[in-house]
N, C-alpha and C positions, 0 to 999 in steps of 0.2 A: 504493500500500500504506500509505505512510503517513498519507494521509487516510482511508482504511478501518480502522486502528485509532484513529486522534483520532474518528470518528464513533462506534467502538462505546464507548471508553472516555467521550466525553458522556453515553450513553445509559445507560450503568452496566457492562457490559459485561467488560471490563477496566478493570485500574489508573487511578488518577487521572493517572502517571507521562505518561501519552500524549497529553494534553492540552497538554502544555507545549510553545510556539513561541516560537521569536527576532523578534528586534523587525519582520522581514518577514512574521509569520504562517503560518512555515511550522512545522510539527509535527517539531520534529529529535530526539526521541527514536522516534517513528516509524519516520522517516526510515533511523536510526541502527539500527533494529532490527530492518527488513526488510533491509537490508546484510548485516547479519552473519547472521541466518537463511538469506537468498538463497547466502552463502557455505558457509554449513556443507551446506545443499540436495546441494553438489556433490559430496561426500563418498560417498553410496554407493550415487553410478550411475556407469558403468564409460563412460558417453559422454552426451553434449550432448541426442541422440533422446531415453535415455530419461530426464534431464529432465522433455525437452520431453512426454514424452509422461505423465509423471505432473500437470504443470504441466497437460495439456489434460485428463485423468480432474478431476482438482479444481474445473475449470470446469462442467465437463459437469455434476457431482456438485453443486454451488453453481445451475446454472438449473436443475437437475429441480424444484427448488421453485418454482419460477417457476410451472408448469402449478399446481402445488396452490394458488398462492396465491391466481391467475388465478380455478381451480374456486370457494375458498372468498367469496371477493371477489364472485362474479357471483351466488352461492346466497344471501350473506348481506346484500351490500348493494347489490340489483338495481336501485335507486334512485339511487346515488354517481352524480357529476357522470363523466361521460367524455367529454372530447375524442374518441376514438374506440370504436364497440363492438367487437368481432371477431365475424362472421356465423359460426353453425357452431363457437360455443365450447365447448358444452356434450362435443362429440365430440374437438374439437379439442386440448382440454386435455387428457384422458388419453392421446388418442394421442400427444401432447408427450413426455408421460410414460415411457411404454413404449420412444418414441426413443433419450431422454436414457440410461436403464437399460441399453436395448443399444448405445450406446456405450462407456458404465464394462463391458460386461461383453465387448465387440472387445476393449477396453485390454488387456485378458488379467489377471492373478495377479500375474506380477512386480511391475505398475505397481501393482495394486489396491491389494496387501498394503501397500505403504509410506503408501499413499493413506489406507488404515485407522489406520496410525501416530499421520499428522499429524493425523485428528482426537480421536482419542484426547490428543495434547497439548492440540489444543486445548480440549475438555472438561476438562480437566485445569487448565487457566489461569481458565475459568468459573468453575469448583466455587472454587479456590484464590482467585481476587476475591472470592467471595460469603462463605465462612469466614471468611475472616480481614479481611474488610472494608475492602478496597482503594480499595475506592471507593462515597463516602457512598451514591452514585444506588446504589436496588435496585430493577432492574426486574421487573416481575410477571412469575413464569412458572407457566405451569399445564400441569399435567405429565400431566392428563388428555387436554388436547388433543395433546400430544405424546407421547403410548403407543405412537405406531405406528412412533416412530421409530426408535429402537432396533432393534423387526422387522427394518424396512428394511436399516436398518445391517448388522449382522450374516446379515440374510436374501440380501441382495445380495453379500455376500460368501462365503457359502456356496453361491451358483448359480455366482460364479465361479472357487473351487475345484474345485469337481466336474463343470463344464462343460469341452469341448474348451478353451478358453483356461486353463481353469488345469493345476499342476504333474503330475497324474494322467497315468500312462502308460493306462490303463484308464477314460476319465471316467465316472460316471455319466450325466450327459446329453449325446451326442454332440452333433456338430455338425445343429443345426437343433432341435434337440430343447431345448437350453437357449435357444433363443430364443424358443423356444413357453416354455418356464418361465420364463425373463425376461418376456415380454410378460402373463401370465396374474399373474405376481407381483405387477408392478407396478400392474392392476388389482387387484387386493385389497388393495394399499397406497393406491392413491387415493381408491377409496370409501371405504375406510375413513377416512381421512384427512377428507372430507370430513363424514361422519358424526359425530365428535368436536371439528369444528374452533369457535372459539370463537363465542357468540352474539352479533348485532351489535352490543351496547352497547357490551360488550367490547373486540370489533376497534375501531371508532370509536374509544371512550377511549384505546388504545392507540398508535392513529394520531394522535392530537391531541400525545402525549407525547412524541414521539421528535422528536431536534434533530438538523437536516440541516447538516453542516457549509458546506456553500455560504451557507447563512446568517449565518454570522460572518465571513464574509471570510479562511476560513484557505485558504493558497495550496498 
């Protein structure tokens, strides 16, 4: 955790504050500030499962990008060096997709809803870097390629309110039924996604910009 915020705050991301390591190159405000998050975490689950079980929605919820990036990646730059190609990507990636979505939406409501919280904070710590100018790096964002996201967001939390897994005594979409509207959503979020997603000069330039903390030797 703590080299996942020293990498975003190089990139611009977050605070400059994250940056800062002791003389071993380790990131101790990082460090220091996944502790105390990880501690407060424990405060309003009633046991260790569910945790663990919002802790695996957030995963789940972090590789669904993985397929779109996979899609964007293969449409825009069919050229890029790969050590490996994946046979059967083109299908492969949205059905990724569809996976990952009826995961978060097994998770059920309880897990979701908190899951909606934390990124609400952390859009919240974005926005507040970028205002108030935390940190010099301002990385490019284009808010056309990401229109869909929001959708997503809000879209995926509303199949899981009103699916069997969420609080409804009466769901809208029973069981089976919001998984066809899970799987059908998530197709209209991938093409779409890949219909808006950046053009390759773009991607390239932006891949060339970003500094991979293994690069500096932070431990």
């Amino acid at each position: 955790s703590s080299r996942v915020s020293y990498g975003l705050s190089r990139n611009g991301y977050v605070p400059t504050a994250f940056e800062r390591t002791n003389k071993r190159g380790v990131p101790w405000v990082g460090l220091i500030t996944a502790f105390v998050i990880g501690c407060i975490c424990f405060l309003p689950f009633p046991s260790w499962r569910s945790l663990v079980g919002l802790i695996t929605s957030a995963s789940v919820l972090m590789y669904a990008g993985a397929p779109l990036s996979f899609g964007v990646f293969r449409n825009r730059l069919p050229d890029a060096h790969r050590p490996y190609r994946l046979p059967g990507g083109s299908w492969m990636s949205p059905l990724a997709f569809i996976v990952a979505n009826l995961l978060i939406l097994w998770s059920g409501w309880t897990t979701d809803w908190k899951l909606g919280v934390a990124i609400l904070i952390g859009y919240v710590i974005l926005v507040a870097n970028r205002v108030f100018k935390m940190n010099p790096i301002t990385p490019q964002l284009d808010l056309r390629a990401a229109q869909w996201l929001p959708v997503y967001l809000v879209g995926m939390g509303l199949i899981v309110y009103l699916s069997d897994f969420g609080p409804l005594k009466h769901p809208w979409f029973p069981l089976w039924w919001d998984m066809l509207a899970t799987g059908v959503f998530s197709l209209i979020i991938y093409y779409w996604a890949m219909a808006v997603a950046l053009p390759a000069e773009q991607i390239q330039y932006m891949i060339d910009q970003v500094v991979v903390p293994e690069e500096e030797e932070v431990l």
